[in-house]
N, C-alpha and C positions, 0 to 999 in steps of 0.2 A: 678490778680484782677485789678480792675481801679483804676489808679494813685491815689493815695491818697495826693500828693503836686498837684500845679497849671504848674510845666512845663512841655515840652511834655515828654512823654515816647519814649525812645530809640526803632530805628523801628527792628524788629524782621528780620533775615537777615539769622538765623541758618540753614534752609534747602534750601536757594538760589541757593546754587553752587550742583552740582554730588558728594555726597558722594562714594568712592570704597566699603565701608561698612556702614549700618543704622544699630547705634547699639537702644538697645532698650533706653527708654526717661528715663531721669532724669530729676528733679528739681537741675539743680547746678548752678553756677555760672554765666553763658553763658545765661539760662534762664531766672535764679532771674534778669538781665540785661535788657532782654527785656519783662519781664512778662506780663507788661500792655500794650503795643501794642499788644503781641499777642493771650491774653484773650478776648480781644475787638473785633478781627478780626476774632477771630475762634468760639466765641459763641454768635451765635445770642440773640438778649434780654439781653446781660450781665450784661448791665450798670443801666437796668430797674431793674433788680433783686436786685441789690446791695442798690440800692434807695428804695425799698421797703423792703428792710431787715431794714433800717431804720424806716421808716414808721410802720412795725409790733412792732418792742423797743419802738418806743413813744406810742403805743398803748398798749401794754402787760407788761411790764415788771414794779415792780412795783417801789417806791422808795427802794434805797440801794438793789434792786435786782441783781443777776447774770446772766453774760450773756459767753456763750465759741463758737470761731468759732473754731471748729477741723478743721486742715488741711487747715489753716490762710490763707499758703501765704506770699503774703505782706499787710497782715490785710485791705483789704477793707471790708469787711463784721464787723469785733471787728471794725473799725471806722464808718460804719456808724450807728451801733446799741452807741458805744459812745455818736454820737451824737442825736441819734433820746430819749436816756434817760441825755442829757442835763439839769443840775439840779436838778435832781435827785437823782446825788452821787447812778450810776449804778457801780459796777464790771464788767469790759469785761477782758477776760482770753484768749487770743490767743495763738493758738497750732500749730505747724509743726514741722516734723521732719525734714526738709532740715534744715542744717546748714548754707547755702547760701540764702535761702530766710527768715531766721531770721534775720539774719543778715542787708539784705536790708531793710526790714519791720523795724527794729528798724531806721534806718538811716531815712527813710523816714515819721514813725511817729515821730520823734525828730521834723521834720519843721513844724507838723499840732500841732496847741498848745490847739487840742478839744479834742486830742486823747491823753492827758496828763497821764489817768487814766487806761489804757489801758497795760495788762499784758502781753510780750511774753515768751513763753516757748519755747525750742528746746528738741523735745521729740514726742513720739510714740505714739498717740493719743489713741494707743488699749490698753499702760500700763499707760497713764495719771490717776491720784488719778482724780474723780471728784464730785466737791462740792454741796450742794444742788443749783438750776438755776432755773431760772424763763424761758430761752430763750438757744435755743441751736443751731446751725447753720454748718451743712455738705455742703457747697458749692461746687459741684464739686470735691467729697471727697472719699466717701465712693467707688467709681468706681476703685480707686485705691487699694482698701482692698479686700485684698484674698476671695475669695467667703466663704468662710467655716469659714469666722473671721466676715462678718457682722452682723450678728443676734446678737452675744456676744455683742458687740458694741454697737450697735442699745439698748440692754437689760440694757447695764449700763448707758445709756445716760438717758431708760426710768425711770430706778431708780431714778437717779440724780436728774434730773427732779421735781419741786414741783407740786404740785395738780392742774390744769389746765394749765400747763407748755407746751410750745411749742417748736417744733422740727422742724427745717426747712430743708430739705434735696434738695437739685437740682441735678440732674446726666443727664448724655444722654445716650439714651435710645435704645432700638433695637425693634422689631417688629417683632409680630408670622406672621402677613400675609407678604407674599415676596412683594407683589405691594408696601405696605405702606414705609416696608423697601428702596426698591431701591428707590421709590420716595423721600422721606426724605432725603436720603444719596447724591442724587443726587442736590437736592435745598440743601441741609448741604456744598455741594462742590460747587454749584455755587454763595453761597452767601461767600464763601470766595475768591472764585475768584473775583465776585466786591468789593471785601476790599482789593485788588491787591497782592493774593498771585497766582506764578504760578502754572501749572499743577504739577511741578518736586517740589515744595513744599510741595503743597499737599500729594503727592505720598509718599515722603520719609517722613513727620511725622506722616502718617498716618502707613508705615512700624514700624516705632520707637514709636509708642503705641500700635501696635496689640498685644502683650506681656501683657503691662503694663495696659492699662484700659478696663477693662472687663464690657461694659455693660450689664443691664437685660432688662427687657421688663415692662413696666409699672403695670404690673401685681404685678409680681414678688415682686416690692417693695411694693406694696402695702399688702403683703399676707406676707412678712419678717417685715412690721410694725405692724401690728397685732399680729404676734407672738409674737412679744417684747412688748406686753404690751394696744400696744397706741390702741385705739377704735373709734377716729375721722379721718380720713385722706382723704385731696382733693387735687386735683390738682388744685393750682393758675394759674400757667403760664404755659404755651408750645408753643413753637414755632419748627416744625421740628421734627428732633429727641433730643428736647431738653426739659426739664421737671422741674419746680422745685415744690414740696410736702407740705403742713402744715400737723406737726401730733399732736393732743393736747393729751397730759394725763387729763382722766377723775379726775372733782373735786372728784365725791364719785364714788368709787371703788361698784360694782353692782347697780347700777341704771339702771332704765329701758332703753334699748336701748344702755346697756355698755357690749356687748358682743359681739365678732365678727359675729354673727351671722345677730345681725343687724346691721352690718357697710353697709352702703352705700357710695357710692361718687359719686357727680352729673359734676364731671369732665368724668364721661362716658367710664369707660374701656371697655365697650362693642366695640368701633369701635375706641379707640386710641390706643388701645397695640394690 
């Protein structure tokens, strides 16, 4: 995620040299090192998102409401909903399983003294207890979880969730049509090359998460949030094959126009997935 102190982030360096093997990607130590250089460099839009995940807490969440980023990080998203319910005396719950990027995350909220309020966990987001929320936040998260674990997921978060409660999910994405695909993939690879990664970089992290992040197609999430509950769902941003989601839980449960059958979304999956 983006730095959360004011000095530079440590430049990401991990796939520079010829590995003799690319095992598959971890979040350890090596990473939690250079995280915010190399979340900045690898997803376009990142730092917009972050700033408007802000922006959505000053706006939704209400006083002494909760707020959980699953799969933290090093808490940019739990800091900027922190700060965007400023005076408010919000709850933010930050979750990750890495051991190593909790560990930086608390290091590095120790120096932001906004992010005072700000809870980390080290723990499994799929068996985290979670509390009633006004605000929920999947940052580049859920691509990680087993395909056959997100609906569950996705169902206890809609639970948790209070009555017009919001769900904010970002992933990167893939594509039924090939054109769209290779188009994407190919401005996805050349916009990291102008953020000065080489070709042999590319190549081998993108070996070392062919395993590990499984994207869907914008569809897909959309047709796995419905099932879980939620009946509003648009697309805010996208850039590339990059996407991020609001899902709201309806205030009253059958209201006119609270059934999947009339979910729309004027972010247009007809010609984006």
């Amino acid at each position: 995620m983006t730095s959360v102190v004011k000095h530079p982030a440590k430049p990401d360096r991990i796939y520079a040299e010829p590995l003799a093997e690319v095992t598959d990607f971890v979040f350890d130590e090596r990473v939690a090192a250079v995280f915010p250089d190399m979340i900045n460099r690898s997803v376009p839009g990142y730092a917009t998102i972050i700033r408007m995940i802000g922006l959505l807490a000053a706006e939704r969440v209400p006083v002494g409401g909760r707020c959980y980023d699953l799969g933290c990080s090093l808490g940019a998203a739990a800091l900027a909903m922190s700060r965007g319910g400023a005076g408010r005396q919000i709850e933010v719950i930050a979750v990750d399983n890495s051991a190593a990027m909790i560990r930086r995350a608390g290091q590095l909220l120790q120096e932001d003294q906004s992010a005072s309020k700000i809870q980390l966990h080290c723990a499994d987001i799929q068996d985290f207890p979670l509390k009633p929320a006004a605000m929920v936040v999947l940052n580049f998260t859920l691509q990680f979880i087993p395909l056959p674990k997100r609906v569950e997921l996705l169902e206890r978060i809609h639970q948790a969730l209070d009555p017009g409660g919001l769900l904010l999910l970002s992933e990167k994405i893939t594509f039924e049509q090939a054109e769209f695909e290779q188009l994407f993939s190919a401005m996805h690879h050349q916009f990291k090359r102008d953020q000065g990664y080489s070709q042999l970089e590319i190549s081998q992290k993108r070996t070392a998460l062919e395993r590990v992040l499984l994207p869907e197609t914008l569809h897909s999430h959309r047709q796995r949030l419905l099932q879980a509950g939620f009946r509003q769902v648009e697309t805010w941003f996208q850039c590339f094959n990059f996407v991020s989601l609001i899902a709201l839980k309806p205030n009253n449960h059958g209201a006119s126009g609270d059934t999947p059958e009339h979910e729309t979304s004027h972010g247009g999956s007809g010609t984006r997935d």
